[in-house]
Every structure is written in structure tokens, then in C-alpha cells.
C-alpha positions in Angstrom: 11.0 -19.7 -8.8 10.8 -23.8 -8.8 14.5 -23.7 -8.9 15.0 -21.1 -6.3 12.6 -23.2 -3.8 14.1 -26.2 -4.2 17.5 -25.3 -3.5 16.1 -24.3 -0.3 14.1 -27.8 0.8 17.2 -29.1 2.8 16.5 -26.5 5.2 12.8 -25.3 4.9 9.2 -26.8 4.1 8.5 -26.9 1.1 5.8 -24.1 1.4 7.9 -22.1 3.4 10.7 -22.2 1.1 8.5 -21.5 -2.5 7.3 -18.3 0.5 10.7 -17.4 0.7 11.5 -17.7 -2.7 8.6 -15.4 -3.7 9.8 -13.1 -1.3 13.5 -13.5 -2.6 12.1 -12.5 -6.2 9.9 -9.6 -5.4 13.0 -7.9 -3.5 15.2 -8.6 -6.1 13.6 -8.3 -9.6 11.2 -5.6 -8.2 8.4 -8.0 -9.8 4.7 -8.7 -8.7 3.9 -12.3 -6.8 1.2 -12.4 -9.8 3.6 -12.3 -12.1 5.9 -14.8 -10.4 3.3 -17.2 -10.3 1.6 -16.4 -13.9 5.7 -17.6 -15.3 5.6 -14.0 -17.0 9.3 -13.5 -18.8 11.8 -12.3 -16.1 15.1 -10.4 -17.4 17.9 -10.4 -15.1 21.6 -9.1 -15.5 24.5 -10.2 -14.4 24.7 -8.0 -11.2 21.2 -9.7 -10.2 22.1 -12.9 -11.0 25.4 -12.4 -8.8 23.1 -11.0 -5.7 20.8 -14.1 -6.3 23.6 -16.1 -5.8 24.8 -14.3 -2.7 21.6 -14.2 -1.3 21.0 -18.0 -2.2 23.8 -18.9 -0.5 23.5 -17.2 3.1 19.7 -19.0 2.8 20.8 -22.5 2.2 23.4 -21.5 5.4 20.1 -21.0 7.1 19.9 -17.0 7.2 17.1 -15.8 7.9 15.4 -14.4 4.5 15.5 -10.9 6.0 19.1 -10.6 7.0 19.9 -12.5 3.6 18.5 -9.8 1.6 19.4 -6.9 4.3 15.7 -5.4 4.3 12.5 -5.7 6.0 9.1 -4.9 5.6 7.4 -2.9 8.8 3.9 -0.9 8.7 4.1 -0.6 5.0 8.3 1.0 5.0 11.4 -0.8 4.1 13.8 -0.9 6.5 17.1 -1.9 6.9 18.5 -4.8 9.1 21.3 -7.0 10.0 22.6 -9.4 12.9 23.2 -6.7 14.9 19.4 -6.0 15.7 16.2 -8.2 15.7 14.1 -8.4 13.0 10.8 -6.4 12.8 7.9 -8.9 13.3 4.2 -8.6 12.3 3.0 -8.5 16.1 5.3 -5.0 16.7 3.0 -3.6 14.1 -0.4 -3.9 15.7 1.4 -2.0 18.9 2.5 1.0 16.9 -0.7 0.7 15.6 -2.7 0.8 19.2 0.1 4.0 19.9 -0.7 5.6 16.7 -5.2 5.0 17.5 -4.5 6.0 21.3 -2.6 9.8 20.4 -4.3 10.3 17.4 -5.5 13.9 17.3 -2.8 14.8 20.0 0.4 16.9 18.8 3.4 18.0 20.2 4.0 14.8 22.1 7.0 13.6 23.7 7.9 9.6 22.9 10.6 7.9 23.9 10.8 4.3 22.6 13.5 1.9 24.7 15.8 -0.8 23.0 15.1 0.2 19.7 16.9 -2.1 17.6 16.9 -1.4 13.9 14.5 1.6 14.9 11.3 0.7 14.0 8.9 2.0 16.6 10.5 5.1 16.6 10.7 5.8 12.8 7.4 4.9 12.3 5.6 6.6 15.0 7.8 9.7 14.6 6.3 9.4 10.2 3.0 9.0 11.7 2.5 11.6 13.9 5.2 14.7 12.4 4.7 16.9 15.2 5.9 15.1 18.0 9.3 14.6 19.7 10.6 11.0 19.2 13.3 9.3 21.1 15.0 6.5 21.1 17.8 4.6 22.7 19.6 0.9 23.0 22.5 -0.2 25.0 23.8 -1.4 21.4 25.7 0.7 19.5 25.7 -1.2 16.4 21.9 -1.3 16.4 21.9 2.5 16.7 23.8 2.7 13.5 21.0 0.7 12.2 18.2 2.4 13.3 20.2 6.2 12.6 20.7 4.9 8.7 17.3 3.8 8.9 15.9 7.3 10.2 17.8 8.6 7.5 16.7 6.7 4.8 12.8 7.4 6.1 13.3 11.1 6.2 12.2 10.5 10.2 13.6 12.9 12.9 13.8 10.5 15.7 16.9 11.8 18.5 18.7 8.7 19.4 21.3 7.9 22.3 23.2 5.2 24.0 21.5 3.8 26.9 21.7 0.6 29.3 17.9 1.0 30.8 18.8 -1.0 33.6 21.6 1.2 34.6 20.2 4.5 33.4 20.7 8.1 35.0 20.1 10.5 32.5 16.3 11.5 32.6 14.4 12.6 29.7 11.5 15.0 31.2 8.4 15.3 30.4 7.2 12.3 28.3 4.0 11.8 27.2 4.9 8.2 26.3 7.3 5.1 26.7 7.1 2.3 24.7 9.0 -1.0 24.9 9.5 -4.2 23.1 12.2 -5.2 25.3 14.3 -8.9 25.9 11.2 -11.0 27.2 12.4 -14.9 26.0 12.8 -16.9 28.9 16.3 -19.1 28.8 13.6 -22.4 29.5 12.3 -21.4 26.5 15.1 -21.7 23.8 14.6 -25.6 22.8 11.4 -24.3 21.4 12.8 -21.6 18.9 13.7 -22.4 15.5 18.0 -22.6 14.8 17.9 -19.5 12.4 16.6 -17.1 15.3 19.6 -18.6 17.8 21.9 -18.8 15.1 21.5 -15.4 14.0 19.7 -12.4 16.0 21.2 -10.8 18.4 20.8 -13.1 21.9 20.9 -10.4 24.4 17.9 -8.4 22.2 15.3 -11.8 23.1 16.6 -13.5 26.9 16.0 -12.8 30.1 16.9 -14.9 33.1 14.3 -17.4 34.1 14.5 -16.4 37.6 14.1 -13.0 36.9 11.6 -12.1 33.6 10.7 -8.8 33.9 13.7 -7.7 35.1 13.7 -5.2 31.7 10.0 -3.9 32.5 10.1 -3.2 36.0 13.5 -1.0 35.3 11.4 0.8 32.2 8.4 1.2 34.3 10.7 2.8 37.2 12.1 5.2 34.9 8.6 6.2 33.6 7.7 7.0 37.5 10.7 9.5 37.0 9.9 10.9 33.3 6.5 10.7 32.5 3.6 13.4 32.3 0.6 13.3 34.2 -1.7 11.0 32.6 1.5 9.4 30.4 1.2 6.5 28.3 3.7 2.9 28.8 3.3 0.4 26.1 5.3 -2.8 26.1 5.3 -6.2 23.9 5.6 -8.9 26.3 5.7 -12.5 26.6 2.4 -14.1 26.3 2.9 -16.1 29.5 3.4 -12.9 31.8 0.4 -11.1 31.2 -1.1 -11.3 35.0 2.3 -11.0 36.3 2.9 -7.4 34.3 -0.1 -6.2 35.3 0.6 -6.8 39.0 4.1 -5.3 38.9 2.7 -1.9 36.7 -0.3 -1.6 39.7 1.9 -2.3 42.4 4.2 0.5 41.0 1.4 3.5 41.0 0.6 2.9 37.6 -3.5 2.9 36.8 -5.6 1.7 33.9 -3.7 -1.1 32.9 -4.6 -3.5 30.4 -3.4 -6.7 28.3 -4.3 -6.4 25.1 -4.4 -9.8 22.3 -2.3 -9.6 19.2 -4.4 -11.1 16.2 -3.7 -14.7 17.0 -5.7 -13.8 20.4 -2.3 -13.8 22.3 -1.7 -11.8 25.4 0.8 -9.7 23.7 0.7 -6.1 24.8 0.1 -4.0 28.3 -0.8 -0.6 28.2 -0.5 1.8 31.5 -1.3 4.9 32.6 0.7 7.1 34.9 -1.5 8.9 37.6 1.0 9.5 40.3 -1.4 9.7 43.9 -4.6 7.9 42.2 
């Protein structure tokens, strides 16, 4: 592992890069962190040895660990990913998790999840709650290769299609809820992202125009005046600056019980809406 990490120090701290190196092991050997760190023997063949090199290499490039090894962890599954989508992030967790507490108990929903990238939201609400109707689109079709090879690897039944939400005319009736983690970055704030995130993920999947931020929620939350139930349910990640200003634009647009909820760093992260059309 020593040698592993220290192959990485020209472009990462040295604790992030013996992280990364665990990481890089676990995936690879299918070992234990324990065992990493206890020095127990590891065997590897040749073929390992060749995708440790391969993987090594992209890292030192300054890949992101993720894209290097082609897999990521999200709510306890394995998915898939490469440059084509973002990848799955710790904070998109805890909102499938606030979905998954809010419908518990109810079946036969109807869920549509928007810009679904490498399908993660979708998948894993559509393994959590088997009897209801998941959807899910993206203006990019590469990313709904992705998140289709993903579904399939999952054994989820999630009905994707090709979709630019801000241009959309084809109506999916009857949803009980929308979720959303869409572009929210504004251009101001690129300086302060690290090099493998501009260098690498998908651009158009994290900017919006600074004179124009929720340009993406306020075309979602128009198409949920169109699609959603009575008493339907719109979730969005957002950027933790907006909060005030995304609960303004859902009220102003008829929607009711709105709310910002914190991510586990205590960040405004999420919004959560209710559609009561004439409240």
C-alpha cells in the first residue's frame, strides 16, 4: 500500500492518497482495509498487477479514483461510472434516504427522477420500494447507457428516456414524485473546485449561468405543476447558497409545505415540496 500512496503524493495529500490507495486495494484484491493495514500476505496475478498499473496510471494523470477504477459506491450498491456522468456523492444518499423515510409504507407510486446521470436515484429508489413505477430521464445519451447498464446490473426496473427538461413536451401523468439533483454550480464558483472535477466530469451535469441559477429548478418545478398528483412530492439537491431563493420560487409557483433540509455537515442541501394545486 506505502508504495501505491506514494506514487500518488505529486498529486494528492499524503492522507488522501494512502485513502485512495486503500480504496484502490479493496476494489482490486477484494481484501479487507484491516487486512491492508495489518500487512497480511496479498497474492496478486498478473492480470491484477496489469489493472493496478492501468489504474495507477489514470491516478497519477489526476483521475478521479472513481472513474480510474470505473465503479462507485452509492447506498450500499456498486455502480458503474465514467466521464460521461457525475459521480455519486455521499450527500445524494441522505436525499434518497429522506424519499425512501417520506413513502415508506406507500406502494404503487409513480417516480420520476430528472437528469439521472449514471442512474443512481432511480436504481436505488426503484430496489427500495419494488412496487412502484420509476422513471428516469437525461438530456445525455451516453449517461443513459450508463445508468441502463447499471439498472441491469442491479436487477432494477427503472423505464428510462431521452429528455432536455428545459425543452420538454412529453408529460408523464400522474406522479406521485419528482426528484432532482440537477446542474446547480455557479460559473463564479469554478476557481474554488478542485482540477480533477473540471478536468474530468461532465461540465454541463454541474453549471449553471450566474445570472440565471435555477434556471434547471424552476423548468422541473413547472413540469411538476403539469404532472404531479394531488399532494405529490418534489425533492431537489441544491446549492447551499440558494436555499431562501428555492423556497421563494417553489411558493411563488403554488407549491406548499416547503422546506430546506441540512445534509450532515449542517448544509442547506435539500428542498422538499408539496403540490396542492388551489391551497
Amino acid at each position: 500500500m506505502e508504495k501505491i500512496s506514494q506514487q500518488l503524493l505529486p498529486v494528492y495529500e499524503p492522507r488522501e492518497a494512502e485513502n485512495i490507495a486503500l480504496l484502490v486495494m479493496e476494489e482490486l484484491f477484494d481484501v479487507k482495509r484491516m487486512d491492508i493495514i495489518m500487512h497480511c500476505p496479498l497474492e496478486m496475478d498478473l492480470a491484477q498487477l496489469q489493472k493496478l498499473n492501468d489504474v495507477l496510471a489514470l491516478l497519477v494523470q489526476g483521475s478521479p479514483v472513481q472513474y480510474a477504477l470505473g465503479s462507485a459506491w452509492f447506498y450500499g450498491r456498486k455502480f458503474e461510472v465514467n466521464s460521461a456522468v457525475l459521480i455519486p456523492r455521499p450527500e445524494t444518499e441522505e436525499l434518497v434516504q429522506v424519499i425512501v423515510d417520506d413513502i415508506k409504507g406507500r406502494d404503487g407510486l409513480r417516480m420520476l427522477d430528472i437528469g439521472t446521470g449514471s442512474g443512481c436515484i432511480a436504481i436505488s429508489l426503484a430496489l427500495e420500494s419494488p412496487s412502484c413505477t420509476v422513471f428516469a430521464c437525461d438530456i445525455s445519451d451516453p449517461a443513459l447507457a450508463m445508468a441502463q447498464k447499471n439498472a441491469e446490473n442491479l436487477h432494477a426496473r427503472v423505464q428510462f428516456f431521452q429528455s432536455d427538461i428545459l425543452t420538454e413536451r412529453n408529460n408523464i401523468e400522474g406522479l406521485d414524485v419528482i426528484v432532482s439533483n440537477p446542474p446547480y454550480v455557479l460559473n463564479a464558483e469554478r476557481d474554488k473546485m478542485h482540477r480533477n472535477v473540471l478536468d474530468y466530469e461532465p461540465l454541463q451535469a454541474l453549471f449553471v449561468p450566474d445570472d440565471d441559477p435555477l434556471m434547471f429548478y424552476r423548468a422541473i418545478a413547472k413540469y411538476g405543476q403539469k404532472t404531479l398528483g394531488e399532494k405529490g412530492l418534489l425533492y431537489f439537491e441544491i446549492n447551499e447558497a440558494k436555499g431562501r431563493d428555492m423556497l421563494k420560487l417553489l411558493q411563488e409557483m403554488g407549491y406548499a409545505d416547503c422546506n430546506i433540509l441540512p445534509d450532515l455537515h449542517g448544509k442547506d442541501r435539500f428542498v422538499r415540496a408539496c403540490w396542492k394545486p388551489g391551497h
